[in-house]
C-alpha positions as protocol buffer text, in pm:
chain_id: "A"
residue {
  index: 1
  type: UNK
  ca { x: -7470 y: -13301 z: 1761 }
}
residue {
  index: 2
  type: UNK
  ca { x: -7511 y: -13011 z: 1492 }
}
residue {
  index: 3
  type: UNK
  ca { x: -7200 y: -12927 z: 1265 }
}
residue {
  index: 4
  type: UNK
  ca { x: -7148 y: -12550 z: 1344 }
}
residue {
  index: 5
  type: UNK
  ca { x: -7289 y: -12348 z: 1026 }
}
residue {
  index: 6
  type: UNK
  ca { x: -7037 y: -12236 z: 748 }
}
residue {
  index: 7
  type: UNK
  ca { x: -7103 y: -11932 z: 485 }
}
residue {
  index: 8
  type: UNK
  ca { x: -6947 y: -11868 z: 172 }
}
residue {
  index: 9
  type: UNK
  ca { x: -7089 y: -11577 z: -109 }
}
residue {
  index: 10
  type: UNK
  ca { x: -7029 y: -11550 z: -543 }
}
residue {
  index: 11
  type: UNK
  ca { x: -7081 y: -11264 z: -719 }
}
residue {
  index: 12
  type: UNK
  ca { x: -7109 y: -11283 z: -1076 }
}
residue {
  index: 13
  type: UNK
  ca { x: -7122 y: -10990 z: -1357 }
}
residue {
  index: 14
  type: UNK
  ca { x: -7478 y: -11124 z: -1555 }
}
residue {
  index: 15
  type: UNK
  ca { x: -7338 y: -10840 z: -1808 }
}
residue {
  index: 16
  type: UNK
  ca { x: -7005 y: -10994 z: -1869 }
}
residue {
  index: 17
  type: UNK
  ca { x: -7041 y: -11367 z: -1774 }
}
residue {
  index: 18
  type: UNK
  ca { x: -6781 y: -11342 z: -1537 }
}
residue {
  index: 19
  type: UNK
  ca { x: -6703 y: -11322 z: -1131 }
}
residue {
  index: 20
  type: UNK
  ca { x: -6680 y: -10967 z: -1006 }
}
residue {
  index: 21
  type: UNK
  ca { x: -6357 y: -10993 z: -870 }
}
residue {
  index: 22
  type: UNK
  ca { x: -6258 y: -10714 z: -537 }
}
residue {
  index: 23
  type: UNK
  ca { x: -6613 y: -10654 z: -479 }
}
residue {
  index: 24
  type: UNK
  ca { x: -6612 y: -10514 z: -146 }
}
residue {
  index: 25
  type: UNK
  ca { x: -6844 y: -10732 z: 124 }
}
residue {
  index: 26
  type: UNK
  ca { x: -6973 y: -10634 z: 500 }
}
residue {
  index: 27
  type: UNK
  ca { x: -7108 y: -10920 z: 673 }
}
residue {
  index: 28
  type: UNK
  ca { x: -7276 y: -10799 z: 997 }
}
residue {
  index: 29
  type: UNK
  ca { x: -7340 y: -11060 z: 1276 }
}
residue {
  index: 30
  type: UNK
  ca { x: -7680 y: -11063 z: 1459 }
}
residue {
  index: 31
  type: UNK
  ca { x: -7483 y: -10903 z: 1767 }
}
residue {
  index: 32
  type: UNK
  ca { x: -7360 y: -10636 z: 1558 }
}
residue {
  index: 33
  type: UNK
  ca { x: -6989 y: -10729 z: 1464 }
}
residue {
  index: 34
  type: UNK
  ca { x: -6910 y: -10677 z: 1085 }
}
residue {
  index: 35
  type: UNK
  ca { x: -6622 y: -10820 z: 910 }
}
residue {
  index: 36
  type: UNK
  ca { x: -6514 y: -10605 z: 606 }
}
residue {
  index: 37
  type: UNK
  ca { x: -6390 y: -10859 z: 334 }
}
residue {
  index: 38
  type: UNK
  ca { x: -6352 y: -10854 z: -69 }
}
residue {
  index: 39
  type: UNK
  ca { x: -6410 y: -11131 z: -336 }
}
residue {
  index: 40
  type: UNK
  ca { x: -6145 y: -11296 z: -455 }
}
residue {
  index: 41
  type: UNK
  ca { x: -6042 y: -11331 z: -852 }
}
residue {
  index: 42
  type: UNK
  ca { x: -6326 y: -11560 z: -907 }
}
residue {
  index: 43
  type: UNK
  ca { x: -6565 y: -11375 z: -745 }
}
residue {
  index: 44
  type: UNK
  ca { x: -6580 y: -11553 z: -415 }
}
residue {
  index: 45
  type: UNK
  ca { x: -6551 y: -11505 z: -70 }
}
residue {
  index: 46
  type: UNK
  ca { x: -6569 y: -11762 z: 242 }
}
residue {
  index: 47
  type: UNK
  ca { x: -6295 y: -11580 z: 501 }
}
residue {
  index: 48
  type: UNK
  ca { x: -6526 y: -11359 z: 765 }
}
residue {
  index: 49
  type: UNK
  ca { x: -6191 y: -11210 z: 938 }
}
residue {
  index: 50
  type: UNK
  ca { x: -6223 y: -11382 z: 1296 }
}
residue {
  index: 51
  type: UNK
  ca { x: -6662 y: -11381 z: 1337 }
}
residue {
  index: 52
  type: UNK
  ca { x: -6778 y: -11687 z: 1428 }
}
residue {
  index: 53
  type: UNK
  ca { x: -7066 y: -11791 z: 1265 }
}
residue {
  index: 54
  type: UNK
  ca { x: -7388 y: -11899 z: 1477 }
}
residue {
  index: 55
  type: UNK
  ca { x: -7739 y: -11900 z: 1428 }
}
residue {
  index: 56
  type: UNK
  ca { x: -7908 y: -11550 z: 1402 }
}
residue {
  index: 57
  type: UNK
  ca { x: -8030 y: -11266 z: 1174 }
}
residue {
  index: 58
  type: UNK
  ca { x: -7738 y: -11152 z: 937 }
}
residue {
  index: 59
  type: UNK
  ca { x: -7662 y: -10884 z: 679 }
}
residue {
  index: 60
  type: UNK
  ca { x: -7408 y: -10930 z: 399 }
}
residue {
  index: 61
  type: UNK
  ca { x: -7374 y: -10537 z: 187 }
}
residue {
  index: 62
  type: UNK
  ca { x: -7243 y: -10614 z: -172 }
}
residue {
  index: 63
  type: UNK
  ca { x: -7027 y: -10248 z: -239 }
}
residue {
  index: 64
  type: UNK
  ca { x: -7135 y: -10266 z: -596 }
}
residue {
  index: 65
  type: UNK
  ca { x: -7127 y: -9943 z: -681 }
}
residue {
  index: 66
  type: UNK
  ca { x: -6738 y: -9861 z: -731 }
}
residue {
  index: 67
  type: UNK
  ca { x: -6692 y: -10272 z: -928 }
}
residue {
  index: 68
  type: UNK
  ca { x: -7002 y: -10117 z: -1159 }
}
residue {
  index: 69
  type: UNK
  ca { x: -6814 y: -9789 z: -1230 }
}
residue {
  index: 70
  type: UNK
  ca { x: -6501 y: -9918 z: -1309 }
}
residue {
  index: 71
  type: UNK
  ca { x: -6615 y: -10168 z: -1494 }
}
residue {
  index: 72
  type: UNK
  ca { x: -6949 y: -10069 z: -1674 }
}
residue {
  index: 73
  type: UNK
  ca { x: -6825 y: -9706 z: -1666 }
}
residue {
  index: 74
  type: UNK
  ca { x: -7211 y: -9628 z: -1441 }
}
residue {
  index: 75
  type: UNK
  ca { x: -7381 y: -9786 z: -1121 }
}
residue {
  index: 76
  type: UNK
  ca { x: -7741 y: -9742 z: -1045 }
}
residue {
  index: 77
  type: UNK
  ca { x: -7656 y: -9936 z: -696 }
}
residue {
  index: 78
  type: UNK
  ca { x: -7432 y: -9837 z: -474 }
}
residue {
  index: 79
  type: UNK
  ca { x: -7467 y: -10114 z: -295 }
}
residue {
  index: 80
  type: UNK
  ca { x: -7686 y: -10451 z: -213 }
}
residue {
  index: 81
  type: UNK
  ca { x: -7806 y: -10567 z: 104 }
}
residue {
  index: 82
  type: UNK
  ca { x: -7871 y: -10921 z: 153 }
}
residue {
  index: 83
  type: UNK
  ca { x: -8084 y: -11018 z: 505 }
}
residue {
  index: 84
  type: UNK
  ca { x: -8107 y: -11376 z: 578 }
}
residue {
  index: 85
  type: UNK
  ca { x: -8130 y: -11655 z: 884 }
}
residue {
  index: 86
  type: UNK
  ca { x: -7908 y: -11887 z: 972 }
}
residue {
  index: 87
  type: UNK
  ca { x: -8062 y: -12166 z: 1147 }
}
residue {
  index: 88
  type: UNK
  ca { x: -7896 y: -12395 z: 1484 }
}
residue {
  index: 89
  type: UNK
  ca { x: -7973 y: -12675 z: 1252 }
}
residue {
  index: 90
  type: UNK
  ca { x: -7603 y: -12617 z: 1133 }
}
residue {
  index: 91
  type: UNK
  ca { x: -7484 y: -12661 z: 755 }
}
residue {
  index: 92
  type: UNK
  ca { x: -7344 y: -12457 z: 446 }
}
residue {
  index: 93
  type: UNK
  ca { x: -7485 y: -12158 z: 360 }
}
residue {
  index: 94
  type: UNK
  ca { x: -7381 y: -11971 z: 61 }
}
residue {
  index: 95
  type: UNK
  ca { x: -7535 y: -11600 z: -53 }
}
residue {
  index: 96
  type: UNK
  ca { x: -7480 y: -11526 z: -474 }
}
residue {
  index: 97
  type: UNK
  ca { x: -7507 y: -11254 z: -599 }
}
residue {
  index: 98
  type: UNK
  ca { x: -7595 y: -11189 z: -968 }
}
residue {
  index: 99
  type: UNK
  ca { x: -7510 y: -10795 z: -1077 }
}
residue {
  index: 100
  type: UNK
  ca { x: -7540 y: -10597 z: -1348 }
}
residue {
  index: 101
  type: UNK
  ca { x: -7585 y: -10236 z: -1386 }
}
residue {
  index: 102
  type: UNK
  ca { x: -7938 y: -10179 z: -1347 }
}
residue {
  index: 103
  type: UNK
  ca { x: -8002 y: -10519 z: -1221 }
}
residue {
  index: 104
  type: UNK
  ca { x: -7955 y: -10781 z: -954 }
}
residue {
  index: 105
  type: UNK
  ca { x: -8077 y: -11084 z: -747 }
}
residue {
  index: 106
  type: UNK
  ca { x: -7977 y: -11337 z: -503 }
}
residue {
  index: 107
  type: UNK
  ca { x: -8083 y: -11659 z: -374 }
}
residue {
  index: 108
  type: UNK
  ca { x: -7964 y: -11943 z: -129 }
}
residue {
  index: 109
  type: UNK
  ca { x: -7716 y: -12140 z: -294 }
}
residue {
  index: 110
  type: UNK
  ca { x: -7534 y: -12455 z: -201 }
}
């Protein structure tokens, strides 16, 4: 029997060298649900309000554009979106995000 699959995202200022803590997130669900959630001081975030996590299509938005202004004073994003599968073979799955102001990439993570 497959674990059900877990999710969990990082963002992290490249500029500074530090989490971008109170990043806004939107994680929509491959039937449409979204769960509007922020990073925490360290720049992460595994709490998806009450979505249960299944296999599917998914979209998680990164609101970088007001953490850029206040903190690099500019944003040249005003957001990120990040599309990726989750597969019924279960496990973690974990979305980074590295930001700067003109400047950004993800990858999958463990």
């Amino acid at each position: 029997m497959n674990k059900a699959p877990s999710l969990s995202s990082h963002v992290l200022d490249t500029t500074l060298g530090k989490p971008a803590a109170n990043m806004q997130l939107i994680l929509t669900t491959p039937e449409g649900n979204t769960a509007h959630v922020q990073t925490d001081a360290d720049g992460r975030c595994n709490q998806w309000d009450e979505l249960t996590i299944s296999a599917g299509q998914y979209q998680l938005r990164f609101l970088t554009g007001e953490y850029l202004s206040a903190v690099h004073g500019s944003a040249f994003y005003p957001f990120v979106d990040v599309h990726f599968e989750i597969t019924c073979d279960g496990g973690h799955y974990h979305i980074p995000l590295l930001i700067s102001p003109f400047g950004f990439s993800s990858y999958r993570g463990s």
